[in-house]
NUTOR-451565 format. One line per 5 residues: number of its first residue (from 1); their letters; for each residue x, y, z of C-alpha. Coordinates in steps of 0.2 Angstrom, whole numbers. Example, Ala and Ser with C-alpha at 12.3 -4.5 7.8 and 13.67 -1.06 7.14 Angstrom:
BEGIN
1> AS> 62 -22 39 ~ 68 -5 36
! end
This chain:
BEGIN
1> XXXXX> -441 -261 543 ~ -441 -253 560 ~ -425 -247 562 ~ -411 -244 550 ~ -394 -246 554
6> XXXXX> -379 -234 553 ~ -369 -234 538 ~ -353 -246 539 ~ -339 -236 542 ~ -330 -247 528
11> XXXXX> -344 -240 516 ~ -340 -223 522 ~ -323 -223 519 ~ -324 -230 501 ~ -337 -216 496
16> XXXXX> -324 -205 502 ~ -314 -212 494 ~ -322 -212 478 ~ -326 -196 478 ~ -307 -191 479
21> XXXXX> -305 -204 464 ~ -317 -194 453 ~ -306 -178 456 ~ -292 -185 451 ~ -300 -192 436
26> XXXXX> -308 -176 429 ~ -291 -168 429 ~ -284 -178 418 ~ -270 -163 416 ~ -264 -160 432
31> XXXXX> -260 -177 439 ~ -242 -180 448 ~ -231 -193 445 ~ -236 -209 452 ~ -254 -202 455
36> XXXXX> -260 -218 454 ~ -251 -225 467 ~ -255 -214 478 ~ -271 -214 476 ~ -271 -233 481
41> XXXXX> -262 -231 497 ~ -274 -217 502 ~ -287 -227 500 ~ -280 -240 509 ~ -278 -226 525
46> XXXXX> -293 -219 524 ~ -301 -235 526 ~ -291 -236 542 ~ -292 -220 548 ~ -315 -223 548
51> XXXXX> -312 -239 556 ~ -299 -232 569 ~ -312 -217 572 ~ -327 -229 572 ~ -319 -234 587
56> XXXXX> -322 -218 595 ~ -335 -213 608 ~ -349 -202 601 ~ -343 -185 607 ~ -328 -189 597
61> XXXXX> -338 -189 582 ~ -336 -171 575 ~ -318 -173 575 ~ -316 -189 568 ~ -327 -182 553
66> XXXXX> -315 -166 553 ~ -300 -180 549 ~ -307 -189 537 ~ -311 -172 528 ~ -293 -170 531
71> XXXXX> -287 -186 525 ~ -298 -183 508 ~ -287 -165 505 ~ -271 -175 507 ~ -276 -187 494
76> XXXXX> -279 -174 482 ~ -261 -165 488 ~ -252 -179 482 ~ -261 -183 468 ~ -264 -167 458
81> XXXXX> -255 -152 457 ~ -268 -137 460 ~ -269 -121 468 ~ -274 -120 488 ~ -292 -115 482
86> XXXXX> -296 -126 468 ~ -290 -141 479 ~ -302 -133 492 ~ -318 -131 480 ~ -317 -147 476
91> XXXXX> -313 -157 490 ~ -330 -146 496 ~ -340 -155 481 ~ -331 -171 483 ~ -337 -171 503
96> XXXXX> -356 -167 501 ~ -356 -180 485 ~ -347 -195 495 ~ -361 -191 511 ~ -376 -193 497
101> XXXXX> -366 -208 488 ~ -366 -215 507 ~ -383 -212 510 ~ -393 -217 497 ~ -384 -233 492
106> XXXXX> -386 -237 512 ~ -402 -234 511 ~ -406 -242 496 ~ -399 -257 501 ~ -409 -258 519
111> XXXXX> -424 -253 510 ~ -422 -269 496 ~ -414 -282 509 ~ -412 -277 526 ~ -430 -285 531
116> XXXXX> -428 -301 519 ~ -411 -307 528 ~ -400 -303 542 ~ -384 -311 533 ~ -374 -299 524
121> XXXXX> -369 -309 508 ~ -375 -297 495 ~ -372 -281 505 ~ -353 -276 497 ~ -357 -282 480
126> XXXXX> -373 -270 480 ~ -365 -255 486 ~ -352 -257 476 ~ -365 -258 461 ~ -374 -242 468
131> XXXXX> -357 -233 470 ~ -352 -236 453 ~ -368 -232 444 ~ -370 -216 454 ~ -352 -210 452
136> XXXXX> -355 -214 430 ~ -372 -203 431 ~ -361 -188 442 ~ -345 -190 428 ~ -356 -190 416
141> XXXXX> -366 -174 424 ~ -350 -165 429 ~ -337 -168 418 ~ -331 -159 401 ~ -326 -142 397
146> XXXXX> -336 -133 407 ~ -329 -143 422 ~ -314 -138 417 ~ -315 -122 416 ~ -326 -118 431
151> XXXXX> -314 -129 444 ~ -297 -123 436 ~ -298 -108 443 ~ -307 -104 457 ~ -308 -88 467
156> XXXXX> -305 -84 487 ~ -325 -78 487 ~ -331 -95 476 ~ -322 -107 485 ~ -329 -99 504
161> XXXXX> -345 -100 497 ~ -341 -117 495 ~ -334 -123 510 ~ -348 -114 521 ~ -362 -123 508
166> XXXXX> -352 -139 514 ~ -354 -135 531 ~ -373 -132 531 ~ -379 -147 520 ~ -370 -157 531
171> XXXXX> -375 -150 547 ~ -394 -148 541 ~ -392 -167 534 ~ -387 -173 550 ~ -398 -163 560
176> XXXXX> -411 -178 563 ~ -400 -191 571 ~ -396 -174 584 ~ -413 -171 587 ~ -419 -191 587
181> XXXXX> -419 -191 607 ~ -427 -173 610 ~ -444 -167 607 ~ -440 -159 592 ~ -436 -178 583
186> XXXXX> -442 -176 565 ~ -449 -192 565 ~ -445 -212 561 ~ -428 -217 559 ~ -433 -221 539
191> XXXXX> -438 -203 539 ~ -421 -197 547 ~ -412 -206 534 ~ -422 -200 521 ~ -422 -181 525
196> XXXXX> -403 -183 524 ~ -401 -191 507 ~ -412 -179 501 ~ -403 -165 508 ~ -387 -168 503
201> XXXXX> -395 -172 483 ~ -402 -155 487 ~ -382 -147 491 ~ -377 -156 475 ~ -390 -147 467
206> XXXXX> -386 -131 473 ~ -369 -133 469 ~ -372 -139 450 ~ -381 -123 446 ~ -371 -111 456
211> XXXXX> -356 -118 444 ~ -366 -119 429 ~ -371 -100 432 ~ -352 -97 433 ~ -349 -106 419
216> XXXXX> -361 -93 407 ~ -355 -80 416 ~ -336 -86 410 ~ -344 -90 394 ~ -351 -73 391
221> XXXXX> -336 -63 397 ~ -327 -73 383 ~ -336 -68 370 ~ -335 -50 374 ~ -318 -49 377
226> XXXXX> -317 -58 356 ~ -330 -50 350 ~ -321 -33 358 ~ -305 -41 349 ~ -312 -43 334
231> XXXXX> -319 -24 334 ~ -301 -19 338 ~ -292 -29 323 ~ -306 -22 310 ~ -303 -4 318
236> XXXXX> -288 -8 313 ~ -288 -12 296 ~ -298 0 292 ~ -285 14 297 ~ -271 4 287
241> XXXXX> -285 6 273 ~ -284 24 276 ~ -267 27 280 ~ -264 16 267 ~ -270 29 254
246> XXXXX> -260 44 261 ~ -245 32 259 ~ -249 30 241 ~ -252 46 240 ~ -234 51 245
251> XXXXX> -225 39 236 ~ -230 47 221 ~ -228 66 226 ~ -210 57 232 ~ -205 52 215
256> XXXXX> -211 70 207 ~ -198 79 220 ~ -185 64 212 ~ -186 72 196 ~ -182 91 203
261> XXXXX> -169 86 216 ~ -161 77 201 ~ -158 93 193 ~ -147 101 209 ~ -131 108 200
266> XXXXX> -119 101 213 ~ -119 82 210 ~ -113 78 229 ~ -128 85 236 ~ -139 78 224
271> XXXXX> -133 60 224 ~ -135 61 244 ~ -152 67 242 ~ -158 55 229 ~ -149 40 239
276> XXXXX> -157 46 257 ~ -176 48 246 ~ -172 30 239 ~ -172 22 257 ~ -186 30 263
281> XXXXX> -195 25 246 ~ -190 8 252 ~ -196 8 266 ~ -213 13 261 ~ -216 1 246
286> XXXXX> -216 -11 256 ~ -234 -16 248 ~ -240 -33 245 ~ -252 -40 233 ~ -262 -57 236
291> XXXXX> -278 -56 227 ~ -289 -50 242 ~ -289 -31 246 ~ -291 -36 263 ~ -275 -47 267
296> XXXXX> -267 -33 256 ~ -268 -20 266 ~ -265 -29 280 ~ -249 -37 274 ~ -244 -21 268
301> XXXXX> -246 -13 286 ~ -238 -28 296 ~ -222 -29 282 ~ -219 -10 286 ~ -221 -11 301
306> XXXXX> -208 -26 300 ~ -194 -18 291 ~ -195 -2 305 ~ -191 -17 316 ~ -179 -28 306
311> XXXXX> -191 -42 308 ~ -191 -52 292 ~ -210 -57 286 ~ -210 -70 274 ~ -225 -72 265
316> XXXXX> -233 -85 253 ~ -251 -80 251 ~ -264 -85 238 ~ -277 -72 244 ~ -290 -77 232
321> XXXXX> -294 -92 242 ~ -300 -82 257 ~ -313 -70 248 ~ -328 -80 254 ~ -324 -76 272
326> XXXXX> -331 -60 281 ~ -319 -43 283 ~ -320 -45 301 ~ -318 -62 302 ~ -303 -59 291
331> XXXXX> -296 -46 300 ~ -295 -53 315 ~ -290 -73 310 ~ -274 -62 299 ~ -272 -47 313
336> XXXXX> -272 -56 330 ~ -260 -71 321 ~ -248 -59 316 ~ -248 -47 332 ~ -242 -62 343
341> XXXXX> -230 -68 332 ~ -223 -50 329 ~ -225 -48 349 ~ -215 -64 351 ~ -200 -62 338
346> XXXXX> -197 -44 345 ~ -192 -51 364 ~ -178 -59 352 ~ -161 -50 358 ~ -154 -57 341
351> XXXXX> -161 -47 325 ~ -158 -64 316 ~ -168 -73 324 ~ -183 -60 322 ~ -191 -72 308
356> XXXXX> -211 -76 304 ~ -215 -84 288 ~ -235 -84 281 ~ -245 -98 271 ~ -263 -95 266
361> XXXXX> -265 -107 251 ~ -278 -122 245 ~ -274 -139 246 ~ -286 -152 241 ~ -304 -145 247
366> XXXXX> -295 -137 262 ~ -289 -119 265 ~ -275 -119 273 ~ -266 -104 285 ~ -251 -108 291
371> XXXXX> -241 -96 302 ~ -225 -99 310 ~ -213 -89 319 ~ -196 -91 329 ~ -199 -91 349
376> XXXXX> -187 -92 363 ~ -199 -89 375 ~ -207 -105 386 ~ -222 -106 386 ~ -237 -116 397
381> XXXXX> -251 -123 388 ~ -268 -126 392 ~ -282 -131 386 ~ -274 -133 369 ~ -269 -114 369
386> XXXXX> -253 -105 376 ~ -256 -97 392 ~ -251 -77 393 ~ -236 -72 398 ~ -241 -54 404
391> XXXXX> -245 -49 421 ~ -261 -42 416 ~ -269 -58 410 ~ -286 -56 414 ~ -286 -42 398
396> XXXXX> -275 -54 386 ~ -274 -71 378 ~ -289 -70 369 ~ -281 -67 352 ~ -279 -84 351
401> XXXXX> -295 -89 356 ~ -302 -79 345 ~ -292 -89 330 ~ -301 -105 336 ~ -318 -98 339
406> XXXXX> -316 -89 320 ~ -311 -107 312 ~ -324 -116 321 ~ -337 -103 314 ~ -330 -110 298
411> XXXXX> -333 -126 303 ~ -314 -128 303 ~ -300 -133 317 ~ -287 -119 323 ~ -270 -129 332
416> XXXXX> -256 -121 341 ~ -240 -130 347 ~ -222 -123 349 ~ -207 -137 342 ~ -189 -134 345
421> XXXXX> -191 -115 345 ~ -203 -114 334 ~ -223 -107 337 ~ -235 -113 323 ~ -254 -105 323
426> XXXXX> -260 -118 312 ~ -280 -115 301 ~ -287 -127 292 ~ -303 -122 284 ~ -315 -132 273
431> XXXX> -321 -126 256 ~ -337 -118 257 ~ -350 -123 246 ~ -351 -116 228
! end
């Protein structure tokens, strides 16, 4: 095997391809209509568009490659709706992955065959074989959640570190067929080829762990931002705990000053009193009992807090079948649910339409906490959660994770949907052990 040839431009284009393909498929949510469509006729011009460049003379070469680059962003503008950067980060990935797909199934195939026969019978079906396996190994590496969340969103800094990695593992992979005629060579034309596979495995690599360290980095500055949630809500309950006392404590000096303003000689001014002391009184026993001191006081604080709002709270609560859970875990499953959906019914103009209603009850081995509340608002989901509607996002939206992470603790599934107006936070918890 003295000399290797240069990859078929048709092999070229279909890892391209490929690649592109593999985007697409990983983001399964933000497809366009007729994605798939597209994505054939793409494939179909880049195919031409390597064949029409093969054409060229070598010091055309750069620019061809800078076309095809081009050609593989379009695909991905037509077929997915991202932001400028994300499109970017990954058409980056989906470069250096389609030059080491190229290259190693190239080379593999010259290694095997090349020297046994000249004809070229077997040559498509065995790339097409290496291309497939390789790209089932990279989906099977790169996919998920933490693809997902990494890719989604990327930054201007992430995705220029992205692009100039791109730019150096291909120019350092390349940089044997430049020097092959000078005195610098790096050796045989099997070394050549194989310094260049090796270097582009190597620019996956470093782009594998550069996203997986952004990905723990995203993990951890998640669970701060619960855990500080969390810490919020049971700060929370316990000064509804403490306030909660003083109330108690004035209700019942409130009903001793009853009983002396009861005995004002002019009866005018005493029924005014007693009446205006009434609605106050109301307005403070607003108390709710549930068999769990904890979902007690915090009903009790979120239903006053209701009525000073006109928001009606409806509850149904068995609070006995939450005492195995943890105060904190408690407070902030109870706490965060019913902030949103206070926060949600008071962007409702219409007083009416201010409605929540609570379920925490047993059914079969289950526990179940269903929250519901009226919502005008539209709202974007991802990832199974509604997406903030603040300006501020990076400091909110994470009430609701902190649901999910809290019901998965309990080894239970938290779902959130909004149906004809309606926003349901829906628990379900199995029964612990006995």
């Amino acid at each position: 095997m003295s000399l290797l040839p240069d990859i078929p431009r048709l092999y070229t284009a279909l890892a391209e391809w490929l690649a592109v393909a593999l985007i697409v498929y990983q983001f399964q949510n933000s497809r366009k209509k007729h994605y798939g469509l597209n994505l054939l006729l793409m494939g179909v011009g880049q195919v031409a568009l390597q064949l029409w460049v093969g054409t060229w003379g070598l010091q055309y070469w750069v620019l061809g490659m800078i076309l095809n680059v081009a050609w593989m962003y379009a695909t991905l503008f037509v077929t997915l709706n991202l932001p400028l950067l994300t499109c970017c980060y990954n058409l980056c990935k989906g470069f250096i992955f389609a030059e080491f797909l190229a290259a190693i199934s190239w080379q593999l195939y010259c290694y095997f065959f090349i020297d046994i026969a000249k004809i070229t019978t077997f040559e498509l079906p065995f790339m097409l074989i290496c291309y497939v396996s390789l790209s089932a190994i990279y989906l099977k590496i790169g996919s998920g959640q933490r693809h997902q969340l990494t890719q989604q969103r990327t930054t201007k800094r992430e995705t220029t570190l992205a692009a100039i990695s791109a730019v150096i593992i291909f120019a350092v992979s390349n940089l044997g067929f430049v020097l092959s005629n000078t005195v610098f060579t790096l050796g045989v034309v099997q070394a050549i080829f194989t310094f260049r596979t090796l270097v582009n495995l190597c620019g996956l690599l470093i782009l594998y762990i550069e996203e997986n360290s952004r990905y723990n980095s995203h993990l951890r500055h998640e669970l701060r931002a619960i855990n500080n949630v969390v810490q919020f809500q049971h700060a929370q309950y316990k000064a509804y705990e403490e306030s909660s006392a003083l109330i108690h404590q004035k209700f019942h000096d409130l009903k001793h000053q009853l009983t002396i303003i009861e005995a004002e000689s002019q009866a005018t001014k005493r029924k005014a009193y007693v009446t205006e002391l009434k609605k106050d009184l109301m307005a403070y026993q607003a108390a709710v009992k549930t068999g769990n001191p904890v979902v007690d006081t915090i009903l009790t604080e979120k239903n006053r807090y209701c009525l000073q709002k006109k928001i009606s709270l409806s509850c149904l609560v068995n609070g006995k079948v939450v005492n195995f859970m943890a105060t904190m875990d408690l407070c902030s499953l109870l706490g965060n649910a019913l902030d949103n959906a206070i926060e949600s019914v008071l962007t409702n103009g219409d007083v009416d339409k201010r409605l929540i209603k609570l379920q925490i009850d047993q059914k079969a081995n289950f526990i179940v906490f269903n929250l519901t509340n009226y919502c005008e608002t539209p709202l974007t989901f991802e990832d199974g959660l509604p997406m903030t509607t603040k300006s501020d996002e990076k400091y909110h939206g994470y009430g609701l994770k902190s649901i999910r992470y809290i019901a998965q603790k309990y080894n239970g599934t938290a779902v959130v949907n909004l149906e004809d107006n309606w926003f349901t936070v829906k628990v379900l918890l199995p029964l612990p052990a006995s």
